[in-house]
N, C-alpha and C positions, 0 to 999 in steps of 0.2 A: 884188676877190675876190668871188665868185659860189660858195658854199659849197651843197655838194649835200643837206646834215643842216640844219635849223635848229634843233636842239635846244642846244647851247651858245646859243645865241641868247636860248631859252625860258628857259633857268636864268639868263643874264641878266637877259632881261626879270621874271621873279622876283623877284632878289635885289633889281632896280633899285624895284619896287614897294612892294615889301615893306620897303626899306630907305627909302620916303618916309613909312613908316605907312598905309599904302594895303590895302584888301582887294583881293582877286581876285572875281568870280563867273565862273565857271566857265559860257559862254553866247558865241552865236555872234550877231552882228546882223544879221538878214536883209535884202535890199533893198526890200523892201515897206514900209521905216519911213522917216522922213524923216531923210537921213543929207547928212554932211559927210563925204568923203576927204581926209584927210590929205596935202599934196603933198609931201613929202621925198625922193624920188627919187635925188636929190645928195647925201643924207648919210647913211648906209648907220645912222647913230646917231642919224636924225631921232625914229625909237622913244621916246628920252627925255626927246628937248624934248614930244612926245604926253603921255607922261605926268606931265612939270610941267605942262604948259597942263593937265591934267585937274585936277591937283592946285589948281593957283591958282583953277580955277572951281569949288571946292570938291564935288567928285562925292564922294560917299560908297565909291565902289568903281569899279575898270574891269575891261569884261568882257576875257578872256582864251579863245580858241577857238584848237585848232590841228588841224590835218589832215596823217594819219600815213598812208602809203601803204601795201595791203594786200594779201596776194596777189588776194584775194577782189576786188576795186578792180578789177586789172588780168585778171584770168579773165573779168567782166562787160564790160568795154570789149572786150577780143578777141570775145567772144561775138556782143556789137551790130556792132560792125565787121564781122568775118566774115557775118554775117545780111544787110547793108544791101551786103555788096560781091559777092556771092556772083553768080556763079559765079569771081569775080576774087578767090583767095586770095593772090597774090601781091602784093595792096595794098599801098601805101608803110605807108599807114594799120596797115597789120597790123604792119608791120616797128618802126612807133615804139612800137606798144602792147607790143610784144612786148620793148623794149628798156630799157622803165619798168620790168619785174623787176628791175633793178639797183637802184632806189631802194627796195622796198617795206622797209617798217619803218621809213623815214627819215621825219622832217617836214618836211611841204614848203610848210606854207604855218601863217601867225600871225597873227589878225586880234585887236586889240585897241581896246576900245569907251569908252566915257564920255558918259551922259545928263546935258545942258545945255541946259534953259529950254526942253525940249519937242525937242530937238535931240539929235539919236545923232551923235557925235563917232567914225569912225573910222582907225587906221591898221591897214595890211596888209603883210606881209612878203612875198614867195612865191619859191623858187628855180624856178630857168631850165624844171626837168623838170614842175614842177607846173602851170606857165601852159599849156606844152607839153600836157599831161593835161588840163586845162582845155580847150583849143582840139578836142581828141580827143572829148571829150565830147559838143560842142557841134557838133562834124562830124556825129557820130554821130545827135543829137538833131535838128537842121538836115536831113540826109536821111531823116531817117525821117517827118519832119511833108513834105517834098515827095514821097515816096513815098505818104503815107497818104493826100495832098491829092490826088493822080490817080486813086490808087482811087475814090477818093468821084465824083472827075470822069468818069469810066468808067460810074459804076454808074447817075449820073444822066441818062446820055446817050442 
């Protein structure tokens, strides 16, 4: 099961932390730090063996970060989309950004952290639309850096 809200998740993961004596900090681990992925793939409940291993390696707290989809979210993606495809509105690209309005307000994605011996410890959650939203992004970001890279190739030429 592939749930499109990860919020019953979040109150899970809550109750689960909170009920080992555990704090939250509210904090997101970026990839510029030196980090462990969690590989739980296979057990949709790997989340809690995360947070025993945190617990057993005595972390004072694990972070909790989660990402809530927005209309605001999906108005900027259409925006860079339409800008990079243009004169071509009828991009598939438009049609997926356009089809993420069903999720906005959901969460769609739960990244939870734990600092051990110099080491960021994390596991990530994400539903199917948000990888999706992800991949959109990075279309978006990805053509615009070989767009702006010709320019500059054009000007020097």
């Amino acid at each position: 099961m592939h749930p499109d809200d990860l919020l019953s998740l979040k109150d899970d993961m809550v109750a689960f932390i909170e009920g080992h004596s555990m704090r939250r900090l509210p904090g997101f681990v970026t990839e510029d730090l030196p980090t462990v992925l969690w590989e739980g793939e296979d057990n949709p409940d790997s989340w809690k063996d995360f947070v025993e291993m945190a617990k057993s390696a005595s972390a004072p707290f694990v972070t909790m970060s989660e990402v809530r989809l927005e209309k605001e979210d999906i108005a900027m993606l259409l925006e860079q989309i339409r800008d990079e495809n243009f004169p071509d509105e009828a991009a598939a690209e438009v049609h997926e950004a356009q089809y993420l309005v069903n999720y906005v307000g959901k969460i769609g994605y739960i990244q939870l952290g734990f600092a051990h011996q110099g080491i960021i410890f994390v596991h990530e959650n994400a539903t199917q639309w948000y990888e999706r939203y992800q991949q959109l992004l990075e279309f978006v970001e990805d053509f615009g850096d070989v767009v702006f890279e010709d320019d500059e190739d054009e000007e020097e030429g």
